[in-house]
Residue, then its C-alpha position, 0 to 999 in steps of 0.5 A: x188190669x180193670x175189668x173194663x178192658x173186657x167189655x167187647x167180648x161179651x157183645x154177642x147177638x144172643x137174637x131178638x126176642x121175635x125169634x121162634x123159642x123152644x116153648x113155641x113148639x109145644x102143645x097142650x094136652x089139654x082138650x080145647x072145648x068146642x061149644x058152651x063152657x063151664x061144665x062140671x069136673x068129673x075126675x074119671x078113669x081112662x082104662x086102654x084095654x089096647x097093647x099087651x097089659x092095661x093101662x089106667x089113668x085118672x083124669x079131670x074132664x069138663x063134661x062140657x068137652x067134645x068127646x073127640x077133644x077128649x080122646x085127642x088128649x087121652x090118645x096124647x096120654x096113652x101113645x095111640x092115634x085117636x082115630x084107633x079107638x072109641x071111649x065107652x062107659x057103661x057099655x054104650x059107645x060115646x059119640x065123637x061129636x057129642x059132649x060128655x055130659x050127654x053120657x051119665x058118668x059120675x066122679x070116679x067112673x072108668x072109661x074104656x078105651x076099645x079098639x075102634x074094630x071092636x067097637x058096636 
């Protein structure tokens, strides 16, 4: 008995290759930038000060980004809906619409996550 006899078996449609793959569903977490480009990387520290405990983590953001971008992604990180909570350094409230580098944070700052009722 060759192994030529079990050719049919194997003839299945496995599907085409236009078919819609598992790696189609999934999403960056990485923040799409809106406007110029090619800021400067700034690795910071995302405190959620929201829930029971605090939460840190590191990050490397482009200050070119658009703080709402970056609070999409920071909210894909912590669990929580962008809409909940505000990003502040330094005691001042960023802005949704503008980008990072409108605020003067350097590598190494922290940035809070703060309720969005709490926040001035």
């Amino acid at each position: 008995m060759g192994f030529d006899e079990f050719d049919d078996e194997f003839d299945e449609d496995l599907g085409s290759p236009t078919e819609k793959t598992p790696t189609d569903e999934i999403q960056s977490k990485t923040p799409i930038v809106k406007g110029p480009s090619g800021g400067k990387k700034k690795s910071l520290y995302f405190t959620s000060t929201i829930g029971p405990g605090e939460k840190k983590q590191k990050l490397i953001v482009d200050d070119a980004n658009q703080i709402n971008a970056i609070k999409e992604t920071v909210g894909n990180i912590f669990g929580l809906n962008p809409s909940d909570f505000h990003l502040s350094s330094g005691g001042v409230t960023m802005d949704e619409g503008s980008s990072l580098s409108e605020y003067n944070v350097d590598d190494g700052d922290e940035v809070l996550l703060i309720p969005a009722s709490t926040a001035g």
